[in-house]
DOLOZA-189321 format. One record per residue: residue in one letter; x, y, z of N, C-alpha, C in turn. Coordinates in steps of 0.02 Angstrom, whole numbers, padded with zeros to 5 digits, always signed. Example, Ala and Ser with C-alpha at 12.3 -4.5 7.8 and 13.67 -1.06 7.14 Angstrom:
<recs>
a+00660-00284+00390+00615-00225+00390+00660-00165+00390s+00642-00112+00354+00684-00053+00357+00645+00002+00394
</recs>
This chain:
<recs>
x+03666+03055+05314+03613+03105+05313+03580+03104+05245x+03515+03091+05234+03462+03103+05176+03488+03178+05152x+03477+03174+05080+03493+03238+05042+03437+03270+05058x+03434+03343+05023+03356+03369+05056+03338+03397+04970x+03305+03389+04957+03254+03399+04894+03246+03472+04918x+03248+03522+04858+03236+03595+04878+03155+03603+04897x+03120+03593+04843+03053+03588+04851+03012+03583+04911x+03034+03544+04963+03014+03507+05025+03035+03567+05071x+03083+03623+05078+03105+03649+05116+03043+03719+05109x+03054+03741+05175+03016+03792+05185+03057+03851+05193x+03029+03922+05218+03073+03983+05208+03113+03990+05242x+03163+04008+05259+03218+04051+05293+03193+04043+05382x+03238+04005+05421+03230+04033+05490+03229+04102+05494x+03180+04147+05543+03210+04217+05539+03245+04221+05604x+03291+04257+05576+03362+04296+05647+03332+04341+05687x+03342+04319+05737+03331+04352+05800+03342+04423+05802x+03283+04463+05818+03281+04539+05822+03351+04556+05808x+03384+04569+05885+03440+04595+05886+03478+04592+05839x+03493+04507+05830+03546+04501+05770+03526+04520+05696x+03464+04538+05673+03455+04565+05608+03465+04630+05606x+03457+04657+05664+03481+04738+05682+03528+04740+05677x+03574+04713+05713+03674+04716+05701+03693+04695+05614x+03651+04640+05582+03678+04641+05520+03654+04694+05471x+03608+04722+05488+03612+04787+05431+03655+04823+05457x+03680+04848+05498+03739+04884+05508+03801+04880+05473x+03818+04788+05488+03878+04756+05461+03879+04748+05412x+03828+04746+05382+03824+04714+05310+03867+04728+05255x+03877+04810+05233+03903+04826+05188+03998+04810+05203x+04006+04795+05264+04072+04797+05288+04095+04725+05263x+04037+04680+05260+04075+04596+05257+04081+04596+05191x+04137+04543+05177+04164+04523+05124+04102+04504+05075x+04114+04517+05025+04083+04445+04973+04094+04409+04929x+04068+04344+04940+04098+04288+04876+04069+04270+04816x+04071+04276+04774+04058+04277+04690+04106+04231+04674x+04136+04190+04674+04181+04141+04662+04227+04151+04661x+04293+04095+04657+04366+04115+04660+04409+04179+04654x+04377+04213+04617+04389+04280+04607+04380+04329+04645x+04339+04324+04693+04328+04354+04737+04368+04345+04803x+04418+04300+04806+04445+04283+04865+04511+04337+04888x+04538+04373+04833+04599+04429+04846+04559+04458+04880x+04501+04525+04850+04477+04573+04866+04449+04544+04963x+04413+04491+04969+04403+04462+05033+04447+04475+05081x+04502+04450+05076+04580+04428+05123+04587+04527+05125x+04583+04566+05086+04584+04621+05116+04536+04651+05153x+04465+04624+05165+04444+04656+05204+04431+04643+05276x+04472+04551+05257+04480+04525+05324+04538+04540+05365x+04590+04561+05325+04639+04580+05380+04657+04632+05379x+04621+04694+05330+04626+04758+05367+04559+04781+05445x+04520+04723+05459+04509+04733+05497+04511+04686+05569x+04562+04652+05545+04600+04612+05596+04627+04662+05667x+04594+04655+05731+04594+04675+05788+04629+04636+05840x+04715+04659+05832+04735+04620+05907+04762+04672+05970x+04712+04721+05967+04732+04781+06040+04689+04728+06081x+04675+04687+06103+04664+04637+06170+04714+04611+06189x+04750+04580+06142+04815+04545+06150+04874+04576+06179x+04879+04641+06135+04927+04682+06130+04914+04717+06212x+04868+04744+06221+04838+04751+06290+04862+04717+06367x+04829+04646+06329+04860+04607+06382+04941+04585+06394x+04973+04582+06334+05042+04581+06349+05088+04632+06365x+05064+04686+06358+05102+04762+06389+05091+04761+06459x+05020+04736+06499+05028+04732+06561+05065+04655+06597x+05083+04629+06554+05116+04565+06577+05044+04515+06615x+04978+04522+06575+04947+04458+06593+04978+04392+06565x+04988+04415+06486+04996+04339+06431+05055+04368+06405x+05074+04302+06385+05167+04321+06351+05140+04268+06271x+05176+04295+06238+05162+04264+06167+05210+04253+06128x+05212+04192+06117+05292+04153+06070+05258+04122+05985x+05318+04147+05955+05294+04123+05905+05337+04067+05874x+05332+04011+05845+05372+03959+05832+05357+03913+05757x+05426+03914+05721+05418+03901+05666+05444+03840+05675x+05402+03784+05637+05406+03704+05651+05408+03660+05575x+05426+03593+05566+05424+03556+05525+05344+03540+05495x+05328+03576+05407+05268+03537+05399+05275+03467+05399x+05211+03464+05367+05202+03385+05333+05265+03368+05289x+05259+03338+05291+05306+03297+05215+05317+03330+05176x+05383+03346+05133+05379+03360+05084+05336+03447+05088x+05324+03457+05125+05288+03515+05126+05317+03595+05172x+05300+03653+05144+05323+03710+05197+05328+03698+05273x+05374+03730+05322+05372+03742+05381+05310+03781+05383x+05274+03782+05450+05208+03812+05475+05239+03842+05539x+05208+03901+05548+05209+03937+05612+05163+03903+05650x+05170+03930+05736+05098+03906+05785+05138+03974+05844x+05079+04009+05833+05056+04057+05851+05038+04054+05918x+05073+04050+06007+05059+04032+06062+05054+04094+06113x+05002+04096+06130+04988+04142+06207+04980+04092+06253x+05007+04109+06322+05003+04089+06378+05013+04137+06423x+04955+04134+06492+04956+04172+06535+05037+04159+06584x+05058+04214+06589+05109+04246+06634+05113+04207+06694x+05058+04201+06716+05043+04183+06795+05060+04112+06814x+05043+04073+06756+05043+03998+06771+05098+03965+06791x+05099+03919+06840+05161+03885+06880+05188+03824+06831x+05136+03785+06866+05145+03728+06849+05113+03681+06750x+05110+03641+06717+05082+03630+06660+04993+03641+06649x+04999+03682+06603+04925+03707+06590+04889+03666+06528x+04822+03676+06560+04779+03641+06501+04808+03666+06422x+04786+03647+06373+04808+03660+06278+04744+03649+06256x+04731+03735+06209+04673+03745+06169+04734+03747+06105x+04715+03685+06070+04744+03698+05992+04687+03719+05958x+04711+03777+05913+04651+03810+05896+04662+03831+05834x+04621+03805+05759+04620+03795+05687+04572+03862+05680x+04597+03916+05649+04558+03957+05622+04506+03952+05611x+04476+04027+05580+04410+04009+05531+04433+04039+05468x+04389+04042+05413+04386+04081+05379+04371+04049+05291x+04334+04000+05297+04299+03972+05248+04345+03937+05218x+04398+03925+05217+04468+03869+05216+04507+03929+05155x+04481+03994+05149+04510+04033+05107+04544+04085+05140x+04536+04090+05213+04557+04179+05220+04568+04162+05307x+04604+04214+05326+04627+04216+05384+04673+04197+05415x+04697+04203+05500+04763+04213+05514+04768+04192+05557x+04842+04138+05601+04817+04100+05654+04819+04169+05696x+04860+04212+05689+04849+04280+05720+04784+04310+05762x+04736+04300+05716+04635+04318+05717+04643+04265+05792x+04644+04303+05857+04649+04267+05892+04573+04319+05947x+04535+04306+05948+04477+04329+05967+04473+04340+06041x+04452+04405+06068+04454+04436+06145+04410+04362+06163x+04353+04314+06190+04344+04276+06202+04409+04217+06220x+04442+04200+06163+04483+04147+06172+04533+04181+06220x+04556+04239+06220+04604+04277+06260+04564+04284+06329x+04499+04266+06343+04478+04267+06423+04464+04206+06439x+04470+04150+06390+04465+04064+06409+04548+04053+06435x+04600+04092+06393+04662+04094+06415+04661+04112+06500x+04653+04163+06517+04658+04194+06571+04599+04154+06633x+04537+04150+06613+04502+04094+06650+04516+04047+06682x+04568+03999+06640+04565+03940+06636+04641+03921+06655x+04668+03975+06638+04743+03983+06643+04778+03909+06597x+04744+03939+06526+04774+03876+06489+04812+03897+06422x+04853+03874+06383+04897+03893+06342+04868+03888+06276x+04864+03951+06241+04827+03933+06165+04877+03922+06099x+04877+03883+06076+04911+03853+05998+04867+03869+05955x+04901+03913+05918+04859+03930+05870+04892+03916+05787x+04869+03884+05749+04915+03839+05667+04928+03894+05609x+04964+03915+05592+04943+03950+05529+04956+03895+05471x+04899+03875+05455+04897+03821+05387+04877+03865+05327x+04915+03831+05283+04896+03848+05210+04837+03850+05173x+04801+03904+05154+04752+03928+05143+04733+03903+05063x+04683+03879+05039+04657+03875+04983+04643+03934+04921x+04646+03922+04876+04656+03888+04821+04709+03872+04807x+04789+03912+04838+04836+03924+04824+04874+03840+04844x+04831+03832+04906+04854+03733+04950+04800+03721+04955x+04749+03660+04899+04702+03640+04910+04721+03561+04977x+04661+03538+04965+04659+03477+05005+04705+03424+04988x+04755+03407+05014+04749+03391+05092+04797+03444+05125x+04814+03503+05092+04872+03532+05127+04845+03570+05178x+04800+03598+05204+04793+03657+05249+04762+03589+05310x+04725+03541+05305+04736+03480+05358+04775+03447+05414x+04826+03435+05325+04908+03395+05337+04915+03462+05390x+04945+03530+05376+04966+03551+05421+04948+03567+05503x+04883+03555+05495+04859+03579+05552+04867+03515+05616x+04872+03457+05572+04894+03374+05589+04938+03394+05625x+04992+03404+05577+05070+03436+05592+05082+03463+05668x+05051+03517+05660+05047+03554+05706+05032+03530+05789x+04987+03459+05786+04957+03468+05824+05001+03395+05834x+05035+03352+05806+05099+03323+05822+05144+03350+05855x+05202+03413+05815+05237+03443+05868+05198+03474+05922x+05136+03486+05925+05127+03499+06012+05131+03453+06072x+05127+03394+06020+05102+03324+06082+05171+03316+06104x+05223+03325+06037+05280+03308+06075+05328+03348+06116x+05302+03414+06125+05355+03480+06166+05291+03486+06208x+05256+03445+06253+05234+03464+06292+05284+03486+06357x+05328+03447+06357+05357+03472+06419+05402+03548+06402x+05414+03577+06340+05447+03632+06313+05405+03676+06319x+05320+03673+06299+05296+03705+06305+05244+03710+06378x+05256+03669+06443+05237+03675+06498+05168+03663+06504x+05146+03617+06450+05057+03589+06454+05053+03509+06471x+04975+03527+06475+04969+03449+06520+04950+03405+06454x+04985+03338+06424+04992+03308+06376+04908+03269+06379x+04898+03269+06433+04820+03243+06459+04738+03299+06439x+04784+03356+06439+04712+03400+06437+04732+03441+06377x+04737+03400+06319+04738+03457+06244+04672+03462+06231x+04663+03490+06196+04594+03494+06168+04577+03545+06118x+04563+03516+06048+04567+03540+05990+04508+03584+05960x+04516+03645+05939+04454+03689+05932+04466+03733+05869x+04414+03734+05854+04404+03816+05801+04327+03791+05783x+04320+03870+05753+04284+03886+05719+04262+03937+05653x+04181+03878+05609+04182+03887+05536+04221+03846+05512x+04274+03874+05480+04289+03832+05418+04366+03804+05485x+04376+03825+05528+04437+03789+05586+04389+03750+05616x+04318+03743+05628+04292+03700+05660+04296+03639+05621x+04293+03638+05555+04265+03586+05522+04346+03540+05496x+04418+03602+05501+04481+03586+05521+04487+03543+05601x+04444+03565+05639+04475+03526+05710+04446+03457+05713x+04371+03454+05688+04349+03383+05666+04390+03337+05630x+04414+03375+05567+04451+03321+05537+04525+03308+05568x+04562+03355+05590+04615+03356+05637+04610+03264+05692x+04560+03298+05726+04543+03234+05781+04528+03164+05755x+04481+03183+05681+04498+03094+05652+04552+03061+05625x+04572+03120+05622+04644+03109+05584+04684+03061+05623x+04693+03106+05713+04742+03084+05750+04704+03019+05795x+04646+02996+05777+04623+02926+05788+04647+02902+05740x+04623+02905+05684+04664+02842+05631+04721+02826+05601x+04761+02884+05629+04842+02872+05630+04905+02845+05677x+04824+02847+05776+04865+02825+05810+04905+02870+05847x+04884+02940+05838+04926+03009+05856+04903+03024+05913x+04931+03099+05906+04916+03114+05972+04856+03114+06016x+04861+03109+06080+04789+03095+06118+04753+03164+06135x+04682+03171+06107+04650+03233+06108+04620+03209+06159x+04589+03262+06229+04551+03258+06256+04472+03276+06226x+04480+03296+06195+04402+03338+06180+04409+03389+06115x+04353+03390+06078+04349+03436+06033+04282+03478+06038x+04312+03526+06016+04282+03583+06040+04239+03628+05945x+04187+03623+05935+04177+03634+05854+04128+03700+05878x+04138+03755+05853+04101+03808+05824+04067+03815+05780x+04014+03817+05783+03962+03827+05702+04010+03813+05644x+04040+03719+05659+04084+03701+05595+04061+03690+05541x+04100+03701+05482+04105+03690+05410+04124+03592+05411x+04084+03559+05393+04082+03489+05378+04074+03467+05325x+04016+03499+05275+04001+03468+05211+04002+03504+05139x+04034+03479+05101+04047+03490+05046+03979+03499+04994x+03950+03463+05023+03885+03451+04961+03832+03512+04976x+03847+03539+05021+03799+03618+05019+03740+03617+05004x+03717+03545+05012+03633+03557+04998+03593+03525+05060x+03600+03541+05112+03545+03528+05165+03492+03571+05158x+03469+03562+05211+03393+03617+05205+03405+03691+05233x+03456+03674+05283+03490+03768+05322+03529+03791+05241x+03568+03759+05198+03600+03784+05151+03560+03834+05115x+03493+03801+05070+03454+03822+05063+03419+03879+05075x+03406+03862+05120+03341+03918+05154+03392+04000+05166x+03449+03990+05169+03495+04054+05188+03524+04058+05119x+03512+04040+05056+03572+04063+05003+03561+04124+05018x+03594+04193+05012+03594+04268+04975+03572+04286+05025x+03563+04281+05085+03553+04317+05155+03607+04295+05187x+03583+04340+05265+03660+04326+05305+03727+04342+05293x+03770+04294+05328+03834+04310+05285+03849+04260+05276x+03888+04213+05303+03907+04145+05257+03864+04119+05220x+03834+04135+05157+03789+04098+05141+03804+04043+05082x+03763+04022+05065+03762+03953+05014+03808+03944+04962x+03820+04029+04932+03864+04038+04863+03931+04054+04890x+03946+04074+04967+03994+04094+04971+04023+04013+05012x+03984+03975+05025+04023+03908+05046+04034+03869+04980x+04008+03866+04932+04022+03866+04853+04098+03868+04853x+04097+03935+04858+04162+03971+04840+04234+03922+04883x+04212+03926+04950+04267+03869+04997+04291+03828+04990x+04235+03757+04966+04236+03724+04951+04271+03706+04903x+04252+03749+04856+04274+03745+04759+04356+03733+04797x+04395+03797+04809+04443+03824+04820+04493+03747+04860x+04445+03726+04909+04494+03662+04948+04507+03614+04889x+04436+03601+04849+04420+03531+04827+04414+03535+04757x+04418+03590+04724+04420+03579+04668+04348+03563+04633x+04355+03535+04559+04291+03479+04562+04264+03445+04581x+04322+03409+04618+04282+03371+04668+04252+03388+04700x+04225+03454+04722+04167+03469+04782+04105+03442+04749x+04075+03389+04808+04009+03359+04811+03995+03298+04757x+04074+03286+04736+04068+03222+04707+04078+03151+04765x+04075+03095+04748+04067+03037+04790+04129+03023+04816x+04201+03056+04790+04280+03019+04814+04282+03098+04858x+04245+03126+04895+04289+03177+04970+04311+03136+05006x+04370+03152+05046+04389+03138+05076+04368+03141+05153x+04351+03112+05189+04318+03132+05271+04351+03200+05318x+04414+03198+05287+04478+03213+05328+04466+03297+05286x+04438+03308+05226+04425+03363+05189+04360+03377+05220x+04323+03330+05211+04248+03354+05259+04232+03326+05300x+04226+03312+05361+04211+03274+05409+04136+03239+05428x+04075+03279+05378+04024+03248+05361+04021+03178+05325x+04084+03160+05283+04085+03109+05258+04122+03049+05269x+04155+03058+05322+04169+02995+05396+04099+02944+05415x+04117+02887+05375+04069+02840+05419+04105+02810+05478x+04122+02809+05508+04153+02802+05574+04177+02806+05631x+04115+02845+05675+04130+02920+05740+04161+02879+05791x+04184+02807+05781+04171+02783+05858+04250+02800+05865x+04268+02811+05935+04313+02801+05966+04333+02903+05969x+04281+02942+05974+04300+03024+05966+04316+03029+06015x+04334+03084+06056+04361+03116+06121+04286+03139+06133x+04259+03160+06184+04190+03230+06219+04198+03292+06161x+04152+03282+06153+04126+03340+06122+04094+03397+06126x+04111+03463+06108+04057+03511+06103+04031+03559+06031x+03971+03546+06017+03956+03598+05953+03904+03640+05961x+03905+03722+05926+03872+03754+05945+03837+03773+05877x+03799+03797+05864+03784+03831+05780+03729+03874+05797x+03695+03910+05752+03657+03975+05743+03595+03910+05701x+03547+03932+05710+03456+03913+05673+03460+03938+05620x+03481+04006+05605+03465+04012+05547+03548+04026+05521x+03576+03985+05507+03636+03980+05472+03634+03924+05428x+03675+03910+05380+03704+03878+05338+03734+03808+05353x+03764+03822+05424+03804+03724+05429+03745+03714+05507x+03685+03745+05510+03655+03711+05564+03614+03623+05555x+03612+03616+05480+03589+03540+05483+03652+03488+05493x+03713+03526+05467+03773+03473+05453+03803+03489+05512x+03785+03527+05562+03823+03521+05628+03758+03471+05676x+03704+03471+05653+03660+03442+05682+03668+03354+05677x+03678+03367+05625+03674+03282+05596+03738+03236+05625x+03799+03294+05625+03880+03277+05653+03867+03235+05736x+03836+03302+05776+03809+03285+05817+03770+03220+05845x+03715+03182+05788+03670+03138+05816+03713+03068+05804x+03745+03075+05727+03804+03026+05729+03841+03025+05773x+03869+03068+05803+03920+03047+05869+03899+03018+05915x+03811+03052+05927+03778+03000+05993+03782+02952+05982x+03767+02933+05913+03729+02853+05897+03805+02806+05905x+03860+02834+05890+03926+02804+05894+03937+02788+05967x+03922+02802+06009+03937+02812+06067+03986+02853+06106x+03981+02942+06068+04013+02970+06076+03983+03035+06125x+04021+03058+06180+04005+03096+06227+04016+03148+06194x+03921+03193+06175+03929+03245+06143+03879+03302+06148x+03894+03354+06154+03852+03424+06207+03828+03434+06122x+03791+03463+06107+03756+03510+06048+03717+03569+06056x+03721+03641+06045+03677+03690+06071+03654+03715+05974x+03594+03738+05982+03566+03751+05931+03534+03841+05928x+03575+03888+05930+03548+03951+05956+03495+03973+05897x+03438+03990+05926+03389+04018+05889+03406+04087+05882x+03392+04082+05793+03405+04147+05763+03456+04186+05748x+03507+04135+05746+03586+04158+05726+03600+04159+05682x+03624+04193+05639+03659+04195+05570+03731+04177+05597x+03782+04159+05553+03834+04141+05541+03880+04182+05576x+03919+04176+05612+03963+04223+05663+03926+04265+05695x+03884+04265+05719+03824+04307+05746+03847+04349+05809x+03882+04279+05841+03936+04302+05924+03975+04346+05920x+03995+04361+05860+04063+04406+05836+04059+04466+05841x+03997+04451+05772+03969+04512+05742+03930+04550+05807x+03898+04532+05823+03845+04560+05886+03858+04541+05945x+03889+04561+05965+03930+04517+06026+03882+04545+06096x+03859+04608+06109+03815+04625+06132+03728+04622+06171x+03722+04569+06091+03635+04543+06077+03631+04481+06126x+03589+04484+06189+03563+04423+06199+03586+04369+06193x+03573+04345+06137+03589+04270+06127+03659+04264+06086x+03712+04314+06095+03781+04305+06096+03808+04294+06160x+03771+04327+06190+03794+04317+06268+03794+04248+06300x+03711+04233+06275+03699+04158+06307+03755+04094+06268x+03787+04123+06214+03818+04063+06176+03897+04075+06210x+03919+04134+06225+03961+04132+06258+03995+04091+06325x+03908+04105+06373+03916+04074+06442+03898+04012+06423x+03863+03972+06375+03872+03891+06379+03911+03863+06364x+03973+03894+06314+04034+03906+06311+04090+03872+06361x+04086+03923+06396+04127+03943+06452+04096+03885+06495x+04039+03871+06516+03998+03821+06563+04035+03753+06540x+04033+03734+06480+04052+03656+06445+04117+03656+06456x+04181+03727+06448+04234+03705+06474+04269+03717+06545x+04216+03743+06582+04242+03722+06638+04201+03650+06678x+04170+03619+06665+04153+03563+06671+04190+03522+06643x+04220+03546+06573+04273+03484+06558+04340+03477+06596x+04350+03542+06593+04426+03566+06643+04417+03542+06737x+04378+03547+06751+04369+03494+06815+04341+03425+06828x+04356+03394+06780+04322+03321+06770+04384+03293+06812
</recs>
């Protein structure tokens, strides 16, 4: 991808009615990043408002049952939890959503398990893995990766422990877990690992170098914006953010080599921050000869679905969602 010269760029996509209405609301509630320093005060406002009465909900009436399981990291490295719901109901081996957080590779919990993913569970009647990897600055790169690697090794191999179909995994998150499940999946091509059916990317975090033209045009608006992927970045990579030795496997923008991916799906917001570097992810995979869906929602800021879950065009990103995996799930 051509760098983008600031100069050449024009103003700010604007966000869609609705969703600029829901972010003045939210606004004062979201975190903010000012650099490393800012990442304690963050992690508290992300998980004092961490919401699992869906979960909790659903397992008091005996829809989903939920195991938690502490496993071998990487090398040389901590044991990792993986965080598993599965619907009650299911007989026989169910599809596997392995599913890499978000949270700018600084914050969050494999816990943050979102009412959506808890009705793809129940939909689909498929089993969710969810990684708790080691969070940055504290485990820069390659550790919060390695583990999620990890993770997604012991799943391939307790498929029959854990009652899934070794054929229909399929690796997901989103933000800064999207841009984890990308590198996850190249990982387990060039190591020869486990077999992913499909990856699944959410308005992912891919590039380090933070200067496309969406970077831009959104610094100091929105919410993920330019200074606060700064901040992510710094935290994985150190100095090295946006020097020439990243690693692909740290950013997945900097993989010259898409061929041989699983089906793909990516979704992103117009007016967000990773909509050129999810764009560009995208046209490389075509050109590789890689089977790959791309939706481009006009007028989204950065978690937009979350935040405004209500508005229009959260809805519509929802049901194309849901449309791409049940087309994949009956192939």
């Amino acid at each position: 991808m051509s760098r983008t010269k600031p100069d050449e760029i024009g103003p700010p996509v604007p966000f869609d009615p609705e969703l600029a209405a829901a972010l003045e609301v939210v606004r004062d509630y979201l975190p903010r990043f000012e650099g490393l320093d800012s990442i304690p005060a963050a992690r508290q406002v992300i998980m004092a408002g961490l919401d699992t009465s869906g979960l909790d909900r659903r397992v008091e009436t005996g829809a989903l049952s939920v195991m938690e399981r502490t496993i071998p990291g990487p090398a040389g490295a901590p044991d990792i939890d993986l965080f598993i719901v599965r619907p009650t109901a299911a007989a026989g081996p169910t599809p596997a959503l392995y599913y890499t957080h978000g949270g700018g590779m600084i914050l969050g919990t494999a816990r943050g398990v979102s009412e959506e993913f808890l009705e793809w569970v129940e939909r689909f009647g498929c089993t969710l893995i969810s990684v708790e990897y080691r969070l940055a600055p504290e485990t820069p790169h390659p550790g919060p990766v390695e583990d999620c690697y990890a993770g997604l090794v012991w799943t391939a191999e307790h498929t029959d422990e854990l009652n899934i179909d070794p054929d229909r995994i399929v690796v997901f998150g989103s933000s800064a877990g999207g841009g984890l499940a990308a590198a996850t999946t190249l990982m387990a091509r060039d190591r020869r690992g486990p077999k992913i059916a499909a990856q699944f990317l959410m308005c992912p975090m891919l590039d380090d170098r933070n200067d496309t033209a969406s970077a831009i045009q959104g610094e100091g608006i929105g919410t993920w914006d330019r200074r606060a992927n700064q901040t992510g970045w710094t935290a994985l990579l150190g100095d090295a953010r946006g020097g020439p030795d990243v690693s692909e496997y740290a950013a997945p923008a900097r993989a010259t080599d898409l061929t041989g991916l699983p089906p793909t799906f990516i979704d992103v917001g117009a007016a967000e921050t990773f909509r050129d570097e999810a764009v560009a992810y995208a046209s490389r995979l075509w050109r590789a000869g890689v089977d790959a869906e791309l939706h481009v929602f006009a007028g989204g800021f950065h978690g937009y679905d979350a935040l405004a879950p209500h508005a229009a065009v959260s809805k519509d990103t929802r049901d194309l969602r849901v449309a791409w995996l049940t087309r994949f799930f009956e192939r």
